[in-house]
N, C-alpha and C positions, 0 to 999 in steps of 0.2 A: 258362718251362720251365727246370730246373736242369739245368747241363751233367753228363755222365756223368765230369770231371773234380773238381768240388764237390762231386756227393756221394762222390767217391774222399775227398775230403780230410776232409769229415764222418766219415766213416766211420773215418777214422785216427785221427781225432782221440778222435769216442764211444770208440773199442778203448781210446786212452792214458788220457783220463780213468777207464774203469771199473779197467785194470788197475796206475794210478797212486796209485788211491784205496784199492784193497784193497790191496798195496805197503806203502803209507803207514801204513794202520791196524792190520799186525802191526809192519813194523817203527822205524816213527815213533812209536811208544807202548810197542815191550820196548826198541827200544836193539839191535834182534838184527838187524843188517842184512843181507836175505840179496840173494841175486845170482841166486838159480832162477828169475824169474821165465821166464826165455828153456825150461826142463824144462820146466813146467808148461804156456804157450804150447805148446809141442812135443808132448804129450802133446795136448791138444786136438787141435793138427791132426793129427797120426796118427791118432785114434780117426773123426777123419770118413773120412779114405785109407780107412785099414781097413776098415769098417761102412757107408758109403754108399752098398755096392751090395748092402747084404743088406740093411740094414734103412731105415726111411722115416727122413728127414732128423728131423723130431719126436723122433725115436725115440733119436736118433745124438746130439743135441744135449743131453739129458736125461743119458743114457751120461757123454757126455767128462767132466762137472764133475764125475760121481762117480768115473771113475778115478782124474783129480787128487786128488780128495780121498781115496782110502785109498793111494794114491800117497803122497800128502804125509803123512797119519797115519804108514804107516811110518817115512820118513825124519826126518819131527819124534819121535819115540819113541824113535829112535837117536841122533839129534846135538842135539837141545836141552838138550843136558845141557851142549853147546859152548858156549862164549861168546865176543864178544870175536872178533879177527882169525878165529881156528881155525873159529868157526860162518861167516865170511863165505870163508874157501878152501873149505871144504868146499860151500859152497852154489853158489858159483860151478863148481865140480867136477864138481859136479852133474850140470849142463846138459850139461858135455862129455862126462861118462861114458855117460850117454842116447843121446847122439847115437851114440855110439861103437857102444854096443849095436845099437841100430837099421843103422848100416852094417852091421855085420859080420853080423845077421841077412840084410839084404835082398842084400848080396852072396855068402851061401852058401846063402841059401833061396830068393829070388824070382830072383837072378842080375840082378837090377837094383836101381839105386837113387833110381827117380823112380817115383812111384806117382800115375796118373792119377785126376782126384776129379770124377767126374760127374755133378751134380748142378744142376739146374737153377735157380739162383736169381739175382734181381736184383740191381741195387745197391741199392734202394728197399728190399727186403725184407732183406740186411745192414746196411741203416741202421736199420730200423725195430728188427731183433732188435737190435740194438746199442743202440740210445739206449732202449729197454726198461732191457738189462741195468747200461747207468746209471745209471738211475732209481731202480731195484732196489738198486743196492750203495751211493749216494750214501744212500738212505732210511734204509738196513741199516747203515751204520757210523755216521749221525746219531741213529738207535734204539740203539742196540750199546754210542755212547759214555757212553748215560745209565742204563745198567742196571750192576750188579752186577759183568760182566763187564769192561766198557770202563771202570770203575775199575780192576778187580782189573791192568788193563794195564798203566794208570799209575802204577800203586805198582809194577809189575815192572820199569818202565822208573827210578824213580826210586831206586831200592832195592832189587835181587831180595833180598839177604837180608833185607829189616825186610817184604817181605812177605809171608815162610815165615813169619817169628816173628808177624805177624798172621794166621796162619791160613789163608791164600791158597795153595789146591796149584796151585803154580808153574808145574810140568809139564802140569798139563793144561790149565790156562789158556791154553799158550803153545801146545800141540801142536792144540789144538780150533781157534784164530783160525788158526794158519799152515794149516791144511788145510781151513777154510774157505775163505781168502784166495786159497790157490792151487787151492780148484774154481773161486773165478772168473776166477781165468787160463785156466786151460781152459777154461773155457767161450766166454771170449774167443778163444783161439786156433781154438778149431772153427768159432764165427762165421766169421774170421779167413779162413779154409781156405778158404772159400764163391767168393773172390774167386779161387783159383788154380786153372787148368786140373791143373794135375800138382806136386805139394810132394814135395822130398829132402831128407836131414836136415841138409842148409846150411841151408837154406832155412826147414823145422820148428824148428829149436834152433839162431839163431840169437843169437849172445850178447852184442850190441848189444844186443838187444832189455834185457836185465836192465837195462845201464848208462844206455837212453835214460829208462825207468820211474825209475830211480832220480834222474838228475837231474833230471826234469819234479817229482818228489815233493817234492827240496829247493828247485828255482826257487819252487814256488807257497808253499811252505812244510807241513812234513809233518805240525804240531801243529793244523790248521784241517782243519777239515770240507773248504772250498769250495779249498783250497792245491792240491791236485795237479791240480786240474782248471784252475785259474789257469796251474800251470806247464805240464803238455798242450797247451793250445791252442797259445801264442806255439812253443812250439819243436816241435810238428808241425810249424806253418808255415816254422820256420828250417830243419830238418832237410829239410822235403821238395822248398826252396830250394836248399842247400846239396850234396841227393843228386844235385841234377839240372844243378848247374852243376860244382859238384867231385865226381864219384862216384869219382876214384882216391883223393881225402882223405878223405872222410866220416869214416872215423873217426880220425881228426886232430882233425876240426872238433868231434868227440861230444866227445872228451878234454881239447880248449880250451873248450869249454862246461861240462863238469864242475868245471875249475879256476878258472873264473872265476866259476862260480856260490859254487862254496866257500869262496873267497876274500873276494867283495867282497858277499856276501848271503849270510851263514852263516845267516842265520833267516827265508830265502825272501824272496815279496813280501809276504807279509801280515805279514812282523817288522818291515820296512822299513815298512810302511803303522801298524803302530802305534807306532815309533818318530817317524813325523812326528806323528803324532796327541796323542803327550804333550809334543814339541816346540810345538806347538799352544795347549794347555793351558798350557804353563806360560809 
């Protein structure tokens, strides 16, 4: 019998792998680093708050990844024109201008700001939808990388201008993956939502969440298929170590993680793993 605390930790872990990998495969392939993942999360878990007592969970779950996504269409149609620093403040802005939104709604319209989510489900069945929608995004960006598209990435990430002058519209390229990418954040966050009695927007568009995605993507390394999900597992494990012995540090300990990942494994572990492997050889 598995404890009701393993499958907690599976379940954090399924969530970081799918939304490390989708992460990864817009911006470990343009070079466009964004920081919304924590919006997008957010957005999932509010569309279950909101909709969970009108309509069937099925129903709700289908919902959240399409609002991420014309969510994200807009804002990729506006700012992907950014590049560079100004696309990663903006993206990080993001998260906080949402949340912001959401307080100021739920504090002049519902007079509250925790919204209860009543919905009856197990840990078994957020594990199961979870490591589904692993399945799903790991198949989806291993398909993704070998068509048409998931080139057209790599020449964006290698060269946006030499890949206008090849004929690649740039803009849509990059607006269709990042709104992809972040319906399966939401979709992840609404998963996500299943596990909490009552979600406020600390708690929804929390913005750890962007930085833990982001350094799991470069621990494992963000150029491999299997990289982010490499980096997911070991530091679920250290973060959910770390939350529970230092919760006044935790983010100290995200921050010395980030720096030390950057530092001494600029090309993940799968750069280090074929750096031994030609050491190897030769």
């Amino acid at each position: 019998m598995v404890s009701a605390y393993t499958v907690s930790l599976l379940v954090s872990m399924l969530a970081y792998i799918s939304l490390a990998t989708a992460w990864a495969f817009f911006s470990g392939r343009t070079r466009y680093i964004s920081l919304a993942t924590a919006a997008f999360v957010g957005i999932g878990t509010y569309t279950v708050a909101l909709l969970s007592d009108h309509l069937p969970l099925p129903m709700v779950l289908v919902i959240a990844p399409v609002v991420g996504f014309v969510v994200a269409l807009g804002v990729g149609l506006a700012t992907l024109r950014l590049s560079g620093v100004y696309f990663v403040i903006f993206t990080f802005g993001l998260a906080e201008l949402i949340k912001q939104v959401v307080i100021w709604f739920e504090i002049n319209q519902t007079k509250t700001l925790a919204r209860y989510i009543f919905v009856n489900a197990s840990g078994a069945l957020i594990y199961e939808l979870l490591l589904a929608t692993a399945v799903v995004v790991l198949a989806g960006v291993w398909w993704l990388s070998r068509t048409p598209l998931g080139y057209a990435l790599r020449v964006i990430g290698e060269d946006e201008m030499v890949a206008r002058h090849a004929g690649i519209d740039t803009t849509r390229v990059k607006v269709l993956i990042f709104a992809a990418t972040s319906a399966v954040m939401s979709l992840v966050g609404a998963i996500l939502s299943l596990r909490y009695t009552y979600v406020d927007p600390n708690i929804g568009f929390n913005s750890l969440v962007s930085f833990q995605v982001l350094i799991m993507a470069l621990l494992g390394g963000i150029g491999r298929l299997w990289g982010p999900a490499m980096g997911a597992i070991p530091l679920v494990l250290l973060f959910e170590l770390l939350s529970g012995t230092f919760p006044h540090y935790f983010s100290i300990a995200v921050g010395l993680c980030f720096v030390v990942i950057v530092y001494y494994l600029p090309g993940g572990v799968m750069g280090l793993m074929d750096r031994w492997r030609a050491r190897l050889r030769a």
